[in-house]
N, C-alpha and C positions, 0 to 999 in steps of 0.2 A: 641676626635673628636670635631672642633670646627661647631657645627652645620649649623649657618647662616653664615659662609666662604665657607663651602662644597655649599650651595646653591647659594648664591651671585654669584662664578664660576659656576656653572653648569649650571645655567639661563643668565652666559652671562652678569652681569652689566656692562655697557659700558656710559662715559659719553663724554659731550662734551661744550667745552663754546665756544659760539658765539658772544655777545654782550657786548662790554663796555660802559654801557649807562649813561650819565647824565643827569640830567633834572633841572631847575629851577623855582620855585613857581613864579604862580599857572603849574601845570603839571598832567599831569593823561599819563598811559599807559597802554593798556588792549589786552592782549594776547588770543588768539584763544583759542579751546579743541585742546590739542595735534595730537591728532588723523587728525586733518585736515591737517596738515603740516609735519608729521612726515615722510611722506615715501621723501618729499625733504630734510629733516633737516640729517636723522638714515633713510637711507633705508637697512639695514641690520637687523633693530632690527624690532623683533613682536610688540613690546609695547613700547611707546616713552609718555615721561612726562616730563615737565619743571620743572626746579628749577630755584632761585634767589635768590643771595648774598646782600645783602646791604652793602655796604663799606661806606659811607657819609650818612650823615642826619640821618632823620626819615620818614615813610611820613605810608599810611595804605594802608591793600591789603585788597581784597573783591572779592567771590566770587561773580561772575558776574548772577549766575542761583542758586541765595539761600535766608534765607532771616536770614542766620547765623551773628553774629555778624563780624566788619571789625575787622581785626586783625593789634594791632599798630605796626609796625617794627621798631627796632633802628639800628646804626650802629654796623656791625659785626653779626648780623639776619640772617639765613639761611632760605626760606621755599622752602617748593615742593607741588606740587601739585597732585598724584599719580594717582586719578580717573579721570583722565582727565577733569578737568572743566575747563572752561573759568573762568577768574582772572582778574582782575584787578588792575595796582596800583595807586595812587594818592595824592597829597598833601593834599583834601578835600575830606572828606566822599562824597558818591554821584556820583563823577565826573564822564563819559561816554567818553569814545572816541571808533568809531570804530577799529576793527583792520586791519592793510594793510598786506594782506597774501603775496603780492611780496618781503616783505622783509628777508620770512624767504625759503633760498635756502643753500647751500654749495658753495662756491665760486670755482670757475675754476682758478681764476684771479690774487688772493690775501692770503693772512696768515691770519687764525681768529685769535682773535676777530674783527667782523666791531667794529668803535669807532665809536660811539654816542654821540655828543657833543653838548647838548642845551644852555650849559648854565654853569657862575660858580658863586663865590661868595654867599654871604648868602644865607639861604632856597634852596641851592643847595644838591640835592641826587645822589648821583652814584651807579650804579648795578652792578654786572657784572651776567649774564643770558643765559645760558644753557638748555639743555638737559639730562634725561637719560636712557639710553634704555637697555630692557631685552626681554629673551624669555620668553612667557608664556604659549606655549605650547612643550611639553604635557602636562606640570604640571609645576607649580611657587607656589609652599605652602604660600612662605611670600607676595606677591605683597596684595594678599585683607585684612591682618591684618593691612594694613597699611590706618592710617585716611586722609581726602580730604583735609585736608591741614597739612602737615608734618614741624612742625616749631620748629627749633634749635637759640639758645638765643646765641649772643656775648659776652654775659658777661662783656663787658666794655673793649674787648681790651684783655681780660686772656683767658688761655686756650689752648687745641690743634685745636679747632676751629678757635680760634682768630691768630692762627699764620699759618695755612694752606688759609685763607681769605687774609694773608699778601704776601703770597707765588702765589697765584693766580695773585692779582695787580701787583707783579712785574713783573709776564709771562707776563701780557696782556700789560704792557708799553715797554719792551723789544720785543717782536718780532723776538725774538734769532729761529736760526733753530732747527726743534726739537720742539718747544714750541706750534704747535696745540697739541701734545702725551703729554706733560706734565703739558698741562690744563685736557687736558681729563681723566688722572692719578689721578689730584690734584679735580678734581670733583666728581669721584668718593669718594675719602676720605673724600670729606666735607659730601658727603649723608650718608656713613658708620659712620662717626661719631655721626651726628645727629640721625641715627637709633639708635647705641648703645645710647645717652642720651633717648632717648623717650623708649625704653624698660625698659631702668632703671627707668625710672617716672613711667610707666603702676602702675593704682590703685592695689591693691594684687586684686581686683575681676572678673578684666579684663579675655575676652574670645579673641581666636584667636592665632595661630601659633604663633608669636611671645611672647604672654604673658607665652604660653605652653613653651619655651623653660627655663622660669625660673623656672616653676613646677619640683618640686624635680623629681615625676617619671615619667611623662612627658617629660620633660627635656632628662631623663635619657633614656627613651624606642628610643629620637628619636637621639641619641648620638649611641645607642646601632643602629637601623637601618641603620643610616649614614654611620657607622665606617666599617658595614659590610654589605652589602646590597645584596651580592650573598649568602647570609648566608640562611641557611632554616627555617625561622622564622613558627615559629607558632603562634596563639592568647594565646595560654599556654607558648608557652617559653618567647614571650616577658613579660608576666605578672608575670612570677615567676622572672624571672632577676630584677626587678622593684618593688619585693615583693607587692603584691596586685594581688586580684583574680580574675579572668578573668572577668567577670562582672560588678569591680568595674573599671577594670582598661580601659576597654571597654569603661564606660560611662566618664570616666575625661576624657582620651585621645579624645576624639570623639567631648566633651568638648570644650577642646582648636584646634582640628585641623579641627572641621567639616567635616572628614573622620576617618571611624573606624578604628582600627591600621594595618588590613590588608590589607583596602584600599588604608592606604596611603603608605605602602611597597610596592603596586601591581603599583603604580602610581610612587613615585619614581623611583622605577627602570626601568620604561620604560621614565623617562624623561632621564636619564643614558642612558639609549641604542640607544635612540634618536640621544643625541649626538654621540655614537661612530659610529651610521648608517650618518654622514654627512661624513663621510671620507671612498672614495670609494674602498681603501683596505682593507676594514674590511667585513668581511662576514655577513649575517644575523645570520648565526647559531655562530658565534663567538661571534657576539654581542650578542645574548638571553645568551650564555654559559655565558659571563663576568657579568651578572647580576639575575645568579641563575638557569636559563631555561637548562638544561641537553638535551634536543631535539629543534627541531629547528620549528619541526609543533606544539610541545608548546607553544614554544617564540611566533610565530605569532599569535597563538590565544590568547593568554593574551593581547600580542599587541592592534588588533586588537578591543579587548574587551575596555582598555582604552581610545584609539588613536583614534579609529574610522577607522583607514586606516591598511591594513596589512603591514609591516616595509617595503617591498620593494616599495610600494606604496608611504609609506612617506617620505624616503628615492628621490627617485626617484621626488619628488614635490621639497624637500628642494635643492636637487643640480642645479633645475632647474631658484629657484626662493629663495636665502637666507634668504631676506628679504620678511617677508608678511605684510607689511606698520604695522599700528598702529591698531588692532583689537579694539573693545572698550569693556573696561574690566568691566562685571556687578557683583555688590553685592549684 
């Protein structure tokens, strides 16, 4: 069981590129909180966060509400921005510009990416700048392990980063049919990729869902919940699969996932049921059955115990309204 692919799908990653921007020195360009603009940008997705390619130049980004260090970007630079902050880019440390919320809509008219073209010639930067959206309810275990600025390095041109950035420019200068799905495809794998490099860097001390997933029995308990999740786990069965005593195994897991492990089995599988209650063939009592619940006035009380809402309740909200714009996600 490949853990963070089971959840990637199950929450729904979806991306999208909008922007081919260039800009010539001096320049600055400073982006909203997602949240402000997402239900125009991803109105399907609960949770909408930018990313940004650098393909040319260099120049630095800065959070716009911190007082963190700017980060330098060079060509073939991935960052994202997860916690939804306002960001900023620019030639010179400092630089401010407002941001114009009418630019960021979905077009009726045209084929993305808009082209943005300031400018070429030396002290020239080009972007290209997206979106990416998931569900984060009922549950998203990996979205808050993840830091307020997620930055993946080009490497000079090498790599499976540096040739999915090369595959991207050529969607956005082509404008071939077909080619908003296969930015939104090639988006997606630039963020998956950059996730897998940043788990492989996590310091060995690191806490959080994904650092858990390199944890031998950590790792393992949530490989073993994944793989089978209608399965009748206990706090003892998964602790002896995992070799470690209930106790011990209690306090690592709980460690890295900031839910106890049968919490996070109780939450999982009503994010699983979630999804099969968006498809209005499927029964209540089918969907508890296909994630453990043998009765169906079970199912809904566990439900409801996670969810807040009984399934046909949430059920019944989700087919009405798919998208819940951009919730804003606290840590």
């Amino acid at each position: 069981m490949d853990v963070l692919s089971d959840v990637l799908a199950a929450v729904r990653l979806t991306g999208a590129i909008f922007f081919d921007n260039t800009f010539r020195e001096p320049w600055v360009a400073e982006a909203p909180k997602a949240s402000a603009i997402a239900a125009a940008v991803m109105p399907t997705s609960q949770y909408v966060f930018f990313f940004h390619t650098l393909i040319e130049g260099s120049c630095w980004a800065e959070l716009t509400e911190s007082s963190d260090e700017p980060l330098r970007l060079h060509a073939g630079d991935m960052v994202a921005f997860p916690m939804d902050d306002a960001h900023v880019f620019c030639s010179t440390v400092g630089m401010r510009a407002k941001p114009d919320l009418a630019v960021y809509h979905n077009p009726v008219d045209r084929q993305l990416p808009y082209i943005v073209n300031d400018g070429s010639g030396a002290g020239t930067c080009r972007f290209i700048c997206g979106y990416l959206g998931c569900d984060i309810h009922p549950y998203n275990p990996f979205i808050k392990s993840l830091p307020r600025v997620l930055h993946g390095r080009g490497t000079a041109g090498q790599g499976w980063l540096a040739q999915l950035v090369r595959h991207a420019v050529s969607e956005t200068q082509s404008l071939r049919p077909g080619g908003e799905i296969v930015l939104a495809k090639l988006a997606e794998l630039l963020f998956v990729e950059v996730l897998r490099e940043y788990v492989d860097a996590l310091p060995a001390e690191s806490r959080g869902w994904l650092a858990g997933l390199r944890d031998p029995q950590v790792g393992h308990a949530l490989r073993l919940i994944h793989g089978q999740p209608a399965e009748t786990w206990t706090l003892e069965s998964l602790a002896r699969a995992v070799g470690l005593s209930r106790s011990v195994f209690t306090d690592r897991f709980t460690h890295y996932t900031c839910d106890s492990p049968m919490q996070y089995v109780a939450r999982w599988r009503m994010q699983l049921a979630a999804r099969r209650l968006e498809n209005p063939s499927v029964s209540i009592a089918q969907a508890g059955a296909e994630v453990g619940y043998e009765s169906e006035a079970a199912f809904n009380r566990a439900f409801k115990k996670v969810v807040g809402l009984p399934p046909g309740a949430w059920r019944k909200g989700r087919l009405a309204s798919p998208g819940a714009g951009a919730p804003v996600l606290h840590t």
